[in-house]
Structure formats: C-alpha cells, structure tokens
mmCIF file as Biopython writes it, N, C-alpha, C and O atoms, coordinates in Angstrom:
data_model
#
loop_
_atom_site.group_PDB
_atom_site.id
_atom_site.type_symbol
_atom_site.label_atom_id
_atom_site.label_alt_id
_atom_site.label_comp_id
_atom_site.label_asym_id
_atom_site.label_entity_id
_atom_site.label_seq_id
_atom_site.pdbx_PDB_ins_code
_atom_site.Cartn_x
_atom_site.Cartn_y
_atom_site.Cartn_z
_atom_site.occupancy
_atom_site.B_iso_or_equiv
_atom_site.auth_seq_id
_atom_site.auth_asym_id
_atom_site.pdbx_PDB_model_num
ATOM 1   N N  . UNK A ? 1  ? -14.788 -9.404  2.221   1.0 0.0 1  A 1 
ATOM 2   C CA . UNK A ? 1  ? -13.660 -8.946  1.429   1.0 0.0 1  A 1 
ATOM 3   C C  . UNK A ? 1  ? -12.698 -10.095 1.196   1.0 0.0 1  A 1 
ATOM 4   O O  . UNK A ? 1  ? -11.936 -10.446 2.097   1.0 0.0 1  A 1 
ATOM 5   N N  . UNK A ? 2  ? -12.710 -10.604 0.182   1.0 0.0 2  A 1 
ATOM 6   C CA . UNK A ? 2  ? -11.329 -11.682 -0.287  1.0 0.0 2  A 1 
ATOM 7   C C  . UNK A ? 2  ? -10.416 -10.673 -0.923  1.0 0.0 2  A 1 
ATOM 8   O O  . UNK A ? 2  ? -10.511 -9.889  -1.866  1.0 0.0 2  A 1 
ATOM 9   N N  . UNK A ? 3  ? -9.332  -11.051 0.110   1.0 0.0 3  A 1 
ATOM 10  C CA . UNK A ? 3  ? -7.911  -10.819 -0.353  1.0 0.0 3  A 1 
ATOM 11  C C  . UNK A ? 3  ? -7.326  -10.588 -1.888  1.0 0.0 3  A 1 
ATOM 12  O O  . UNK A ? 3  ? -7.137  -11.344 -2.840  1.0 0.0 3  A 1 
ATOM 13  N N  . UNK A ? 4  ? -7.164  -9.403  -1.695  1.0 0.0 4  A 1 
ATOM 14  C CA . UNK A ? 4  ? -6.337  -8.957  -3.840  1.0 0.0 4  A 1 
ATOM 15  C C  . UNK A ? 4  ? -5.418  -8.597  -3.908  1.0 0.0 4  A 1 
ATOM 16  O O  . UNK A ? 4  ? -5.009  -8.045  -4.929  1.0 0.0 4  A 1 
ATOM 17  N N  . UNK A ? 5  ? -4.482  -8.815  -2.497  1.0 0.0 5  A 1 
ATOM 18  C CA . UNK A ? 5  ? -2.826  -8.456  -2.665  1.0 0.0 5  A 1 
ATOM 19  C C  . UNK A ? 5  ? -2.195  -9.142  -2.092  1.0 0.0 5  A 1 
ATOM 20  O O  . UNK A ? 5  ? -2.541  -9.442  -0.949  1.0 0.0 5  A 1 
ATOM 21  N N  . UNK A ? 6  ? -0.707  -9.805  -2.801  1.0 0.0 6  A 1 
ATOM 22  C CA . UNK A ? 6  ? -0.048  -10.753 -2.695  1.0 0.0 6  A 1 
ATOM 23  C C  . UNK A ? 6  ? 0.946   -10.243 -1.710  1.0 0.0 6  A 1 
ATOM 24  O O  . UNK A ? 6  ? 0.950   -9.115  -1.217  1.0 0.0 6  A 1 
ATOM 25  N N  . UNK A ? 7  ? 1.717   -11.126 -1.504  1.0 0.0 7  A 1 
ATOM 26  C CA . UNK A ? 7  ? 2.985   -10.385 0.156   1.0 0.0 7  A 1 
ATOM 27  C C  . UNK A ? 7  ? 4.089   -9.585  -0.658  1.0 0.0 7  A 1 
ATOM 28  O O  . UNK A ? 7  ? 4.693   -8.817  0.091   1.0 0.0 7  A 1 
ATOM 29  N N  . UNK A ? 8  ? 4.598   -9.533  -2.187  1.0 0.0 8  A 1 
ATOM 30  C CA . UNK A ? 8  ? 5.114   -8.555  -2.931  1.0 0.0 8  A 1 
ATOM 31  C C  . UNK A ? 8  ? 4.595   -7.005  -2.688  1.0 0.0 8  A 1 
ATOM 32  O O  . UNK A ? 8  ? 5.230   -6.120  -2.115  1.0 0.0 8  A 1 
ATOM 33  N N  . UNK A ? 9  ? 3.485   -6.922  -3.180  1.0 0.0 9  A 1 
ATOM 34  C CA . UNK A ? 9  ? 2.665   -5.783  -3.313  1.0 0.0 9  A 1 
ATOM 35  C C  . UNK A ? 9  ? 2.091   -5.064  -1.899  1.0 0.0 9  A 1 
ATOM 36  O O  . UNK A ? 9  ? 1.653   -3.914  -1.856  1.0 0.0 9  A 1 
ATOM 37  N N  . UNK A ? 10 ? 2.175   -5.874  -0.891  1.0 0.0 10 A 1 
ATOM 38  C CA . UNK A ? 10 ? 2.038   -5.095  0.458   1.0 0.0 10 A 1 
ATOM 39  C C  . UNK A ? 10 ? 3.381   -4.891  0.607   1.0 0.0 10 A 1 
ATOM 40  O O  . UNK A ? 10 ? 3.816   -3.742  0.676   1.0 0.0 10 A 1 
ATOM 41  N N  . UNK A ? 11 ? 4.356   -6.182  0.687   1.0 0.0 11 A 1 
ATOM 42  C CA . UNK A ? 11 ? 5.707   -5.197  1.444   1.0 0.0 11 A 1 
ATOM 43  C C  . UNK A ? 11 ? 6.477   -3.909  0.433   1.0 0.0 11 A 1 
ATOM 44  O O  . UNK A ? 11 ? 7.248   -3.057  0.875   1.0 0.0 11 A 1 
ATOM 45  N N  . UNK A ? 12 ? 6.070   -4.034  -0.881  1.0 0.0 12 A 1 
ATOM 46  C CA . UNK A ? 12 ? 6.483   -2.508  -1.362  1.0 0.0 12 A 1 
ATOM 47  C C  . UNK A ? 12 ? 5.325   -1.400  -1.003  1.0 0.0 12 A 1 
ATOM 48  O O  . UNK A ? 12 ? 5.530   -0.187  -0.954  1.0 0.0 12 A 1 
ATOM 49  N N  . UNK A ? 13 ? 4.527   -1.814  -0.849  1.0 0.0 13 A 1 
ATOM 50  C CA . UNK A ? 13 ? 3.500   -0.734  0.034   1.0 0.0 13 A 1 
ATOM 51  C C  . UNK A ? 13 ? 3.786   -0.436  1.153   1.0 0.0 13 A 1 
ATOM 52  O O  . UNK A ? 13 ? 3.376   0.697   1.404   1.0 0.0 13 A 1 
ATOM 53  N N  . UNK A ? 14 ? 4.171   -0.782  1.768   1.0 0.0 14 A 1 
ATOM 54  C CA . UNK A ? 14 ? 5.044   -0.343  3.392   1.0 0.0 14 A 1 
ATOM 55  C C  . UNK A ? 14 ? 6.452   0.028   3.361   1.0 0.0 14 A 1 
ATOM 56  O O  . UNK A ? 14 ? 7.116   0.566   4.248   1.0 0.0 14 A 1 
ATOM 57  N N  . UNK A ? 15 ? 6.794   -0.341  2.212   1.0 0.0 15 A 1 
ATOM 58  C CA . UNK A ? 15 ? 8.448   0.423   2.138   1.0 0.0 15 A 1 
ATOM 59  C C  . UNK A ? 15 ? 8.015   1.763   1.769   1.0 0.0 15 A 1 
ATOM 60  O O  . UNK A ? 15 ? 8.642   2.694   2.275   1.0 0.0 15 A 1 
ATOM 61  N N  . UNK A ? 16 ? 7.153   2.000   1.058   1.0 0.0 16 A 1 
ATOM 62  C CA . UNK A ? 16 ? 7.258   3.070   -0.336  1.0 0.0 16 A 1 
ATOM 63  C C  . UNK A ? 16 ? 6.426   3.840   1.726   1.0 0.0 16 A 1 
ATOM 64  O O  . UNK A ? 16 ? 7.146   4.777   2.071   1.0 0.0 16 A 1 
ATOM 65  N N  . UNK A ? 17 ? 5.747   3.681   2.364   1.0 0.0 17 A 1 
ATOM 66  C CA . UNK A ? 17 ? 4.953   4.266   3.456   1.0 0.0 17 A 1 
ATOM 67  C C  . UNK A ? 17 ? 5.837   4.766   4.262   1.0 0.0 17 A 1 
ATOM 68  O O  . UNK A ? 17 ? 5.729   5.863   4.810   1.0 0.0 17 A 1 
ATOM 69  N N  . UNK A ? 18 ? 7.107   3.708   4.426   1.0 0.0 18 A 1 
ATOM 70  C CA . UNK A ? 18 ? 8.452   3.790   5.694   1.0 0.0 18 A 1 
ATOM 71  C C  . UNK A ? 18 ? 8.804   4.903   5.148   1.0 0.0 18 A 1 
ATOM 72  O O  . UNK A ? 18 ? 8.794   5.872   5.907   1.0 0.0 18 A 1 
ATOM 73  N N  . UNK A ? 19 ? 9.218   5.142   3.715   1.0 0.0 19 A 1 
ATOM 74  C CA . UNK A ? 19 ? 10.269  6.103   2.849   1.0 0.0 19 A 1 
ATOM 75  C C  . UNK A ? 19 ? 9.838   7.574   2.785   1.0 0.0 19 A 1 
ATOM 76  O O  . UNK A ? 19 ? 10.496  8.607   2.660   1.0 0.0 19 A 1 
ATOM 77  N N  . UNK A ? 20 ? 8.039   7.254   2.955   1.0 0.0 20 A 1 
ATOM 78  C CA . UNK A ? 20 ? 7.352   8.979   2.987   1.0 0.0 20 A 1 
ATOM 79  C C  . UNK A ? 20 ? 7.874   9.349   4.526   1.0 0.0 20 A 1 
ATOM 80  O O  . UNK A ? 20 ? 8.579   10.348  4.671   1.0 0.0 20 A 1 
ATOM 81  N N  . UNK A ? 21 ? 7.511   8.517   5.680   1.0 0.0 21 A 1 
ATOM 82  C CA . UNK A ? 21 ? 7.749   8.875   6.733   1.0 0.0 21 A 1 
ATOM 83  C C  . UNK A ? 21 ? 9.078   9.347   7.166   1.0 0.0 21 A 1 
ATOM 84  O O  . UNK A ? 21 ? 9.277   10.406  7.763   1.0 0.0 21 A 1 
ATOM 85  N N  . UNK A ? 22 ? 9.842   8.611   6.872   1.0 0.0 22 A 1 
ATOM 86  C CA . UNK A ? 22 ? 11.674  9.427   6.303   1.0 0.0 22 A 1 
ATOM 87  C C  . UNK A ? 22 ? 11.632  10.490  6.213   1.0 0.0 22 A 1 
ATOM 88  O O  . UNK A ? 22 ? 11.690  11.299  7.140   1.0 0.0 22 A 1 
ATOM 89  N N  . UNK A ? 23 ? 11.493  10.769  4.767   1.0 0.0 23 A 1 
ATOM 90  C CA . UNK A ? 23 ? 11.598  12.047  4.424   1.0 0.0 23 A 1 
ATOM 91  C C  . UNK A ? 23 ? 10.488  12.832  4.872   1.0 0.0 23 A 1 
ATOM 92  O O  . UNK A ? 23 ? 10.724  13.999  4.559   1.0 0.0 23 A 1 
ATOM 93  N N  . UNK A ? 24 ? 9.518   12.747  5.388   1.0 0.0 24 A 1 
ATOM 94  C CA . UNK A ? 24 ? 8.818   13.743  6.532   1.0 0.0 24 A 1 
ATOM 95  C C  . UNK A ? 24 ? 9.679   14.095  7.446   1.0 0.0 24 A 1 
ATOM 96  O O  . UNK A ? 24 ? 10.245  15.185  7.368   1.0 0.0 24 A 1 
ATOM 97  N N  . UNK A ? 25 ? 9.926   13.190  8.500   1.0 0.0 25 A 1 
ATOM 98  C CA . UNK A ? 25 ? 10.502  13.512  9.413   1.0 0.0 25 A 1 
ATOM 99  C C  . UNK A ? 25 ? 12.068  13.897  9.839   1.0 0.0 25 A 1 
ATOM 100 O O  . UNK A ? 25 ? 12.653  14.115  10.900  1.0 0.0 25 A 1 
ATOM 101 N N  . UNK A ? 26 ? 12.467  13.857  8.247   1.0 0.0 26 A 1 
ATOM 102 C CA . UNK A ? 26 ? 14.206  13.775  8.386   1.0 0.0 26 A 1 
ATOM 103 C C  . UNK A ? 26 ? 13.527  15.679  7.273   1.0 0.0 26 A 1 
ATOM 104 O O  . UNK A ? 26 ? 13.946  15.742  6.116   1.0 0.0 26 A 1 
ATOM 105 N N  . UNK A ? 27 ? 12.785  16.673  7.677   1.0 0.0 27 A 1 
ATOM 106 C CA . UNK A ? 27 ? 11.981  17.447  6.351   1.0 0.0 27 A 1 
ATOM 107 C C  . UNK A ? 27 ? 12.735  17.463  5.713   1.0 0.0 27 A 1 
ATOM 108 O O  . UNK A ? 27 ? 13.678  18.249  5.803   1.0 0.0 27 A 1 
ATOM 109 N N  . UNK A ? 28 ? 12.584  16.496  4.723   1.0 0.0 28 A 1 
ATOM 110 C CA . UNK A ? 28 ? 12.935  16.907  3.131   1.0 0.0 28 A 1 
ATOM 111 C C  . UNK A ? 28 ? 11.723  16.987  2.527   1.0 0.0 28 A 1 
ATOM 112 O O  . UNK A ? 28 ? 11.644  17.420  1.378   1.0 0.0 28 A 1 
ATOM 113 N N  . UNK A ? 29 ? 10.372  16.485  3.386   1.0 0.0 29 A 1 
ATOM 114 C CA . UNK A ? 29 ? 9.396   16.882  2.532   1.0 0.0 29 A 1 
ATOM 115 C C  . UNK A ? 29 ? 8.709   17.564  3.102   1.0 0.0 29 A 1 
ATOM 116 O O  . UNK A ? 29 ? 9.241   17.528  4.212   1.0 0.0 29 A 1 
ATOM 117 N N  . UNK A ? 30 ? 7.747   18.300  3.210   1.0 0.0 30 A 1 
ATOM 118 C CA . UNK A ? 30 ? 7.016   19.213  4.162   1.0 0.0 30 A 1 
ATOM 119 C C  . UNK A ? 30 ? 6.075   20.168  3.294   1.0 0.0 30 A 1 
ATOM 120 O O  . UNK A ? 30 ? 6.186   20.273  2.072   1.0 0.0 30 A 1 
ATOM 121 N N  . UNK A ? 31 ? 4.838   21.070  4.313   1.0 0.0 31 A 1 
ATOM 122 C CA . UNK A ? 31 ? 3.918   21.372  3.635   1.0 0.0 31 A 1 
ATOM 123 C C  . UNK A ? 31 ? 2.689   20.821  3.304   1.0 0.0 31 A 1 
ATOM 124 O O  . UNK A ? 31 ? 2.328   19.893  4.028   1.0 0.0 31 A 1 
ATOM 125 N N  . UNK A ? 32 ? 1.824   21.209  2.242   1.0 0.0 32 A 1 
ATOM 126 C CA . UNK A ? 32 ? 0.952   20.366  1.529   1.0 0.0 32 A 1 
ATOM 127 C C  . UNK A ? 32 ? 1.297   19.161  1.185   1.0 0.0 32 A 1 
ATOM 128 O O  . UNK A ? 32 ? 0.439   18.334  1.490   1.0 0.0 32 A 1 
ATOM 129 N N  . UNK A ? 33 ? 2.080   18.800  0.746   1.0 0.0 33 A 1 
ATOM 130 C CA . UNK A ? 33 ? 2.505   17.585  -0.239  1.0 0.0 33 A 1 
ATOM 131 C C  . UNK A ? 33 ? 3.124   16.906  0.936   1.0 0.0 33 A 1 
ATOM 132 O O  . UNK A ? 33 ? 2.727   15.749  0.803   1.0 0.0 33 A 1 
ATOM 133 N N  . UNK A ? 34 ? 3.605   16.932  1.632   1.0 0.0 34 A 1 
ATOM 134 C CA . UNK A ? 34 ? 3.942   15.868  3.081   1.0 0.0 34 A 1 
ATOM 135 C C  . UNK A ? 34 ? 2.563   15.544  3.482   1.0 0.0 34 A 1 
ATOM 136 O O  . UNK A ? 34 ? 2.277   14.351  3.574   1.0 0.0 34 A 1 
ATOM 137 N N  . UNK A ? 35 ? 1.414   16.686  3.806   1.0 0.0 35 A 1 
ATOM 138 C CA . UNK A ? 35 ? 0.018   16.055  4.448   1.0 0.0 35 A 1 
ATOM 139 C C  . UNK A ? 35 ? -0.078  14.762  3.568   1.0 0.0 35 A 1 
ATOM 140 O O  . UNK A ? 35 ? 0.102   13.584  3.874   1.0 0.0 35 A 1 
ATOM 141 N N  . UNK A ? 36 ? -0.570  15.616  1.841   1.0 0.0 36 A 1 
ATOM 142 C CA . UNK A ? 36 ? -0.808  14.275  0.931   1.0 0.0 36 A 1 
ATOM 143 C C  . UNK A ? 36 ? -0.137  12.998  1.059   1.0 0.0 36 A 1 
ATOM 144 O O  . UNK A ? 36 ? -0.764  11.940  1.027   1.0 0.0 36 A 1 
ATOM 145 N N  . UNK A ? 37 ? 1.300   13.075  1.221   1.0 0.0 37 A 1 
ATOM 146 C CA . UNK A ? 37 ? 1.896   11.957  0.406   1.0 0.0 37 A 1 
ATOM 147 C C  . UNK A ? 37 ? 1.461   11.065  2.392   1.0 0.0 37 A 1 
ATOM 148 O O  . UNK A ? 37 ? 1.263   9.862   2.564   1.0 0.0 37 A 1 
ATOM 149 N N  . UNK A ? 38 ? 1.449   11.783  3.128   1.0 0.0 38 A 1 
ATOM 150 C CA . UNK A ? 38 ? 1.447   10.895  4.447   1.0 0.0 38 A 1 
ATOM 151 C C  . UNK A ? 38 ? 0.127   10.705  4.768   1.0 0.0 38 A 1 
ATOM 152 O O  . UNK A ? 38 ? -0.186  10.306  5.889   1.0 0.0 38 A 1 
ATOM 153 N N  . UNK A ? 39 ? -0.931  11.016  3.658   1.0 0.0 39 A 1 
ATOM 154 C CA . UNK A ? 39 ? -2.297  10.392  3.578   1.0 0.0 39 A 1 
ATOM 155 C C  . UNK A ? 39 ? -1.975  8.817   3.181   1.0 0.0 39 A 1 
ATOM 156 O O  . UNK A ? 39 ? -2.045  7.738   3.770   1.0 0.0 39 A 1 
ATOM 157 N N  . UNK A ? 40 ? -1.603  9.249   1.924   1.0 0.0 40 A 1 
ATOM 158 C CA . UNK A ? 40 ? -1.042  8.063   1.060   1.0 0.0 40 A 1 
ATOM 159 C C  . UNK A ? 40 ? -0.545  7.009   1.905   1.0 0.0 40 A 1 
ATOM 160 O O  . UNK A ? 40 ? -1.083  5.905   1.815   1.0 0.0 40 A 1 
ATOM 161 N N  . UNK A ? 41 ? 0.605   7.223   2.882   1.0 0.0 41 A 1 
ATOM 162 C CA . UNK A ? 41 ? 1.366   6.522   3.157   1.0 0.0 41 A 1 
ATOM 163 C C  . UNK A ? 41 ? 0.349   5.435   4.282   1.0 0.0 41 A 1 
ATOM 164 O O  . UNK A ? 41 ? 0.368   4.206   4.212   1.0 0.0 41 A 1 
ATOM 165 N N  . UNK A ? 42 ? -0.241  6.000   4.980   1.0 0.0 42 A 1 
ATOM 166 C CA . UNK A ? 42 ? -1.681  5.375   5.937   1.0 0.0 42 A 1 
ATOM 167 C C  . UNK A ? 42 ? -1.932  4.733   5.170   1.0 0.0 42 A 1 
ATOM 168 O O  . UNK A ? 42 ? -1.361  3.647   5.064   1.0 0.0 42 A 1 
ATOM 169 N N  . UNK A ? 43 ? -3.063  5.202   4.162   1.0 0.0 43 A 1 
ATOM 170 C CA . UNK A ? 43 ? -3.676  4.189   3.424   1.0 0.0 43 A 1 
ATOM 171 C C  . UNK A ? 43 ? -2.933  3.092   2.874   1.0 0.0 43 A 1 
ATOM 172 O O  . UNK A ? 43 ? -3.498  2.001   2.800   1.0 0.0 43 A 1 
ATOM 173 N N  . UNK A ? 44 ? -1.605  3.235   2.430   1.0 0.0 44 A 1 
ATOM 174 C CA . UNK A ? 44 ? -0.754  1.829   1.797   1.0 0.0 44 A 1 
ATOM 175 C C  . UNK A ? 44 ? -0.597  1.130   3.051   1.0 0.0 44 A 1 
ATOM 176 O O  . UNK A ? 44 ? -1.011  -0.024  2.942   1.0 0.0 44 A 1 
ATOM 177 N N  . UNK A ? 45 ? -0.096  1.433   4.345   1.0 0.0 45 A 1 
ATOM 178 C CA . UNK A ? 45 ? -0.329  0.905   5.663   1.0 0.0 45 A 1 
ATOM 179 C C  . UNK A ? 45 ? -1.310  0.126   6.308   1.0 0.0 45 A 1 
ATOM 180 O O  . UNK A ? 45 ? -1.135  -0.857  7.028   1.0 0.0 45 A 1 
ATOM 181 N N  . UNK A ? 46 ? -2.939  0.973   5.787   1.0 0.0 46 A 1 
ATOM 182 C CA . UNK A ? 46 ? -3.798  0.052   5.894   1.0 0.0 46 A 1 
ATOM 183 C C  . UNK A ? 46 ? -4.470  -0.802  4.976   1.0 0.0 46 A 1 
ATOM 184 O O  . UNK A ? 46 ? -5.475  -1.358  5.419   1.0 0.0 46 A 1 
ATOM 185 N N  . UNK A ? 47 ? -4.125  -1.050  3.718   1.0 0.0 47 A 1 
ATOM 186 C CA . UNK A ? 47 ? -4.502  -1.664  2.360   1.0 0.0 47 A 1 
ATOM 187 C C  . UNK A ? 47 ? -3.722  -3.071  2.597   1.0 0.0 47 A 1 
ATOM 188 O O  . UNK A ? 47 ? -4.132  -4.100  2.060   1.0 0.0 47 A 1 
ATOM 189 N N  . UNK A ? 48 ? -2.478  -3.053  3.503   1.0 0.0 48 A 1 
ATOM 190 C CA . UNK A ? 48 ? -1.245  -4.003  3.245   1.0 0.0 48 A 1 
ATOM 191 C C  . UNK A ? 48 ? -1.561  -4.602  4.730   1.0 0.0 48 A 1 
ATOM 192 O O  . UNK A ? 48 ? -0.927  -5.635  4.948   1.0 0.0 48 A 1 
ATOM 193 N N  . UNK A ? 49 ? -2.562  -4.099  5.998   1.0 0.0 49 A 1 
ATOM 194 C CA . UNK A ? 49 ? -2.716  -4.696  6.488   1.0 0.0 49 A 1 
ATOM 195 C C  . UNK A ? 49 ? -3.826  -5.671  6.629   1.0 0.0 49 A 1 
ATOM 196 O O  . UNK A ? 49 ? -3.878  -6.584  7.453   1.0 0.0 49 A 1 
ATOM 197 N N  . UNK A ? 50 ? -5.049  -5.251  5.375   1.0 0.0 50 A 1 
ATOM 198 C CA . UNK A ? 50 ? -6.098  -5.920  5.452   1.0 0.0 50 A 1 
ATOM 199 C C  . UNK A ? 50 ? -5.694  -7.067  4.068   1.0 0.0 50 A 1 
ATOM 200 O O  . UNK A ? 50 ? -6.368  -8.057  3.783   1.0 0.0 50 A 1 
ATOM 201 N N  . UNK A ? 51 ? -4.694  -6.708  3.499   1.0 0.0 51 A 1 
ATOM 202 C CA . UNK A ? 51 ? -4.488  -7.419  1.923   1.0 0.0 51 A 1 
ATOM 203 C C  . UNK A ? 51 ? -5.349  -7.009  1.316   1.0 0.0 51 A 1 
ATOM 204 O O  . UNK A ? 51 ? -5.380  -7.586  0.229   1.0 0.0 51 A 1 
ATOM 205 N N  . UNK A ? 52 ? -6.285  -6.128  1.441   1.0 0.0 52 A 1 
ATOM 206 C CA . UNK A ? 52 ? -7.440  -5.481  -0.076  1.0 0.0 52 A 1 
ATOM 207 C C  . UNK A ? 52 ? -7.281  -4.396  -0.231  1.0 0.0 52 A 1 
ATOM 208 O O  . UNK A ? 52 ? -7.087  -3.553  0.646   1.0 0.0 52 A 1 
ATOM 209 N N  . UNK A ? 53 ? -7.358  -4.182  -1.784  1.0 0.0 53 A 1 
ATOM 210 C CA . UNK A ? 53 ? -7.028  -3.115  -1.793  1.0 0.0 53 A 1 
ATOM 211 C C  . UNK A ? 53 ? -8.490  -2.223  -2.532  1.0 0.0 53 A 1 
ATOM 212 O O  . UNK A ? 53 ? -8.379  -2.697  -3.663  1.0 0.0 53 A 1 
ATOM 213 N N  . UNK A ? 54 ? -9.266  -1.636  -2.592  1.0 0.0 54 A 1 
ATOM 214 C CA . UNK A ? 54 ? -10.317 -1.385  -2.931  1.0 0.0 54 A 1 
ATOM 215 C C  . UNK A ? 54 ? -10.363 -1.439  -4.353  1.0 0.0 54 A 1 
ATOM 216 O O  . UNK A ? 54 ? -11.140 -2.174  -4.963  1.0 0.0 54 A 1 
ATOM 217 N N  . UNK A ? 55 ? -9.348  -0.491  -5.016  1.0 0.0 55 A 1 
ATOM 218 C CA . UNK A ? 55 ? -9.263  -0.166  -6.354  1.0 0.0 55 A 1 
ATOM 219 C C  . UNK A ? 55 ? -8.886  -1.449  -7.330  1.0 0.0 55 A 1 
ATOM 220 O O  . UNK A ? 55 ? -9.075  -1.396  -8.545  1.0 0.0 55 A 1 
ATOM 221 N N  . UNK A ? 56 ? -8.475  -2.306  -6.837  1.0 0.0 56 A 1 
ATOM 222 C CA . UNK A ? 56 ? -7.953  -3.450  -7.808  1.0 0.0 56 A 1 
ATOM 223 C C  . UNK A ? 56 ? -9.556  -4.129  -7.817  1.0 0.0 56 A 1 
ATOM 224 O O  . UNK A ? 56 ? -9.757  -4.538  -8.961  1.0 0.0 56 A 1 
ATOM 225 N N  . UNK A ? 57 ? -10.689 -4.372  -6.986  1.0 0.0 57 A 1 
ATOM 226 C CA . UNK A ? 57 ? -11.527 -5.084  -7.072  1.0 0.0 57 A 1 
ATOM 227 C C  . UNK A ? 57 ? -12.292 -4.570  -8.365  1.0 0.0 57 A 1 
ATOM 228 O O  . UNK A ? 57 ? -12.393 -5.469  -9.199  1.0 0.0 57 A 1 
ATOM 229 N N  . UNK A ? 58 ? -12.927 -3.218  -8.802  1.0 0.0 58 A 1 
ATOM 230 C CA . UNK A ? 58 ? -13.268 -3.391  -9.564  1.0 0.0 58 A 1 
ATOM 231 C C  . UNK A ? 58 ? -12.687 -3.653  -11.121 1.0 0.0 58 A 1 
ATOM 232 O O  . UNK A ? 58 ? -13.275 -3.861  -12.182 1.0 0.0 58 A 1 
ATOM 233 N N  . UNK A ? 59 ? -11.551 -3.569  -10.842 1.0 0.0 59 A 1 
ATOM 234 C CA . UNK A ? 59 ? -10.397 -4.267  -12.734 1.0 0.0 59 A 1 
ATOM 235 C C  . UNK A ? 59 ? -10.187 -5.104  -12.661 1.0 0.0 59 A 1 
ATOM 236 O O  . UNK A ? 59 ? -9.465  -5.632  -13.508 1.0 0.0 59 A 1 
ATOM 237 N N  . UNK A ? 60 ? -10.776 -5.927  -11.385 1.0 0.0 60 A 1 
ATOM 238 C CA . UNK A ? 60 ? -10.295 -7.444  -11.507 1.0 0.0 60 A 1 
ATOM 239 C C  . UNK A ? 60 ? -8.866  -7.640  -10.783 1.0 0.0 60 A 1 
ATOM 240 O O  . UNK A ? 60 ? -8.598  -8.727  -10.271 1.0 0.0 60 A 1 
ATOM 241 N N  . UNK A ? 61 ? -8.246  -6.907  -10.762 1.0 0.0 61 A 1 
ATOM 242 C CA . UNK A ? 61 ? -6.738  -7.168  -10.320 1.0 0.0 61 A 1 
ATOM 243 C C  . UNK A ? 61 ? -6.346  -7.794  -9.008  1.0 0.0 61 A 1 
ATOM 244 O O  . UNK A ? 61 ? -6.563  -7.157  -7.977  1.0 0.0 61 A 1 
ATOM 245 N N  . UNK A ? 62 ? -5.689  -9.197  -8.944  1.0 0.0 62 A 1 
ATOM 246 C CA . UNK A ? 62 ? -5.189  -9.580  -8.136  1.0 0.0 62 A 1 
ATOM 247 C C  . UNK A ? 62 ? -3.601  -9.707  -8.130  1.0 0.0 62 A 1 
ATOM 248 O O  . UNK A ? 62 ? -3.066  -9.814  -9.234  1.0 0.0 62 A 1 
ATOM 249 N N  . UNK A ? 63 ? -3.023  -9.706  -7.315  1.0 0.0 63 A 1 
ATOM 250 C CA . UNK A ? 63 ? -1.620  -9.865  -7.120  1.0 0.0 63 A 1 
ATOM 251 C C  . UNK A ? 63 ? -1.487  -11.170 -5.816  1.0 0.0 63 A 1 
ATOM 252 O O  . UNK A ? 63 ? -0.532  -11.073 -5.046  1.0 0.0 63 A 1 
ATOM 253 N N  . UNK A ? 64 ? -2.166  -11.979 -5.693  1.0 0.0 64 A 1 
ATOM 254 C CA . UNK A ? 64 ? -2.275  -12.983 -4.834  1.0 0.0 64 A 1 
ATOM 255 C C  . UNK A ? 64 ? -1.457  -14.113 -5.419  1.0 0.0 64 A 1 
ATOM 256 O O  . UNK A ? 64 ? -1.695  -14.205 -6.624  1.0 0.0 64 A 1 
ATOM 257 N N  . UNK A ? 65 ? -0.926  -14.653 -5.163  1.0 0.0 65 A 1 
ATOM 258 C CA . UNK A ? 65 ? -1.314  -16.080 -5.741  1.0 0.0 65 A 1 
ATOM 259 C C  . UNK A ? 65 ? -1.690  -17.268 -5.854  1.0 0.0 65 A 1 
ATOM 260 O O  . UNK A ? 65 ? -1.799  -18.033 -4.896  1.0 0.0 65 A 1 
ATOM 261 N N  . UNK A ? 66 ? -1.990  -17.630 -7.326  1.0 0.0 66 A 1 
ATOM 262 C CA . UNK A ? 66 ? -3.386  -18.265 -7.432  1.0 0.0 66 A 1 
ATOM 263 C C  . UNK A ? 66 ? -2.820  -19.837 -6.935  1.0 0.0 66 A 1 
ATOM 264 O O  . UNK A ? 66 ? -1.635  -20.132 -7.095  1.0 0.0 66 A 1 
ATOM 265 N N  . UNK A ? 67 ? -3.749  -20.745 -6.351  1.0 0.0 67 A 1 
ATOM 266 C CA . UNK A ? 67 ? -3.498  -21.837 -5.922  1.0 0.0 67 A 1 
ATOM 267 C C  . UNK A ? 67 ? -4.035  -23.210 -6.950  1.0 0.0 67 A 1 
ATOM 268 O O  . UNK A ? 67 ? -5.156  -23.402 -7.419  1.0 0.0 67 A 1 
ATOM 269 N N  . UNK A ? 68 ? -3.047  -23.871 -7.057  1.0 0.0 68 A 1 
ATOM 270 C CA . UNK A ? 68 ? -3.554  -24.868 -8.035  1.0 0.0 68 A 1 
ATOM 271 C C  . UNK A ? 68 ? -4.219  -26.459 -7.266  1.0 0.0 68 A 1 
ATOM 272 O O  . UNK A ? 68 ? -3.716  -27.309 -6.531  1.0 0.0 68 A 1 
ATOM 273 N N  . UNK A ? 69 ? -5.305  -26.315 -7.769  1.0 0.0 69 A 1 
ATOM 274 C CA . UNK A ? 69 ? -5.872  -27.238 -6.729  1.0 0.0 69 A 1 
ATOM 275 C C  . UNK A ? 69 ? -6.327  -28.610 -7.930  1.0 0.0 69 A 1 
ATOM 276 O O  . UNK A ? 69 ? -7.351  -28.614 -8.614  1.0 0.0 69 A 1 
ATOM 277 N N  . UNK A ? 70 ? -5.375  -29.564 -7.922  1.0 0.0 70 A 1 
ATOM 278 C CA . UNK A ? 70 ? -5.710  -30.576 -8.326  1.0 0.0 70 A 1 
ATOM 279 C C  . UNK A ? 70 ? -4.420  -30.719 -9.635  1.0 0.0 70 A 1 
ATOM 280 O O  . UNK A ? 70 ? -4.389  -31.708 -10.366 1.0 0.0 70 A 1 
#
C-alpha cells in the first residue's frame, strides 16, 4: 500500500472523527445514525492512521505531496 493521503486530509479526518465522538457522547446524536456516523468516525481514524485511503486508489486521487526530485 503506498500512501494517498497527505497530513491535511488525515488531520481533518480525525477532527471531523473527534466531533462525531462529541456529539455522541455529549447525546446530541444518538440512535441509528450515531452507530453510522461512529462507524464512519473509526474508519476516518483508521484511514488517517495507515495514510490510505482505499477509495482514492482507484480515481487516482492523491492528497500527498508530490516530491520534486531533481
């Protein structure tokens, strides 16, 4: 797996993860849609800790950046 996310795009992936967990636990969100969104929030947790993100590999999408070599 080579890396397809830059340190932008993980640390708003762990804010946007911190912010579900908030409002879970402060319930403003709760129910079905707390399970979902605190599925979500894991997976941005673990996407931002490996830097890949599955879905960007097949569109090509990187948010890395690119290194100029020479």
């Amino acid at each position: 797996m080579k890396a397809n996310m830059g340190t932008t795009d993980r640390a708003l992936r762990v804010g946007v993860a911190l912010l579900i967990a908030v409002l879970y636990y402060t319930n403003v969100i709760s129910g079905t849609i707390a399970i979902v969104l605190l599925a979500f929030a894991a997976i941005f947790v673990l996407t931002s800790l490996i830097s890949f993100c599955p879905l960007y590999a097949p569109f090509g999408i990187s948010t890395c950046k690119v290194e100029n070599k020479g």
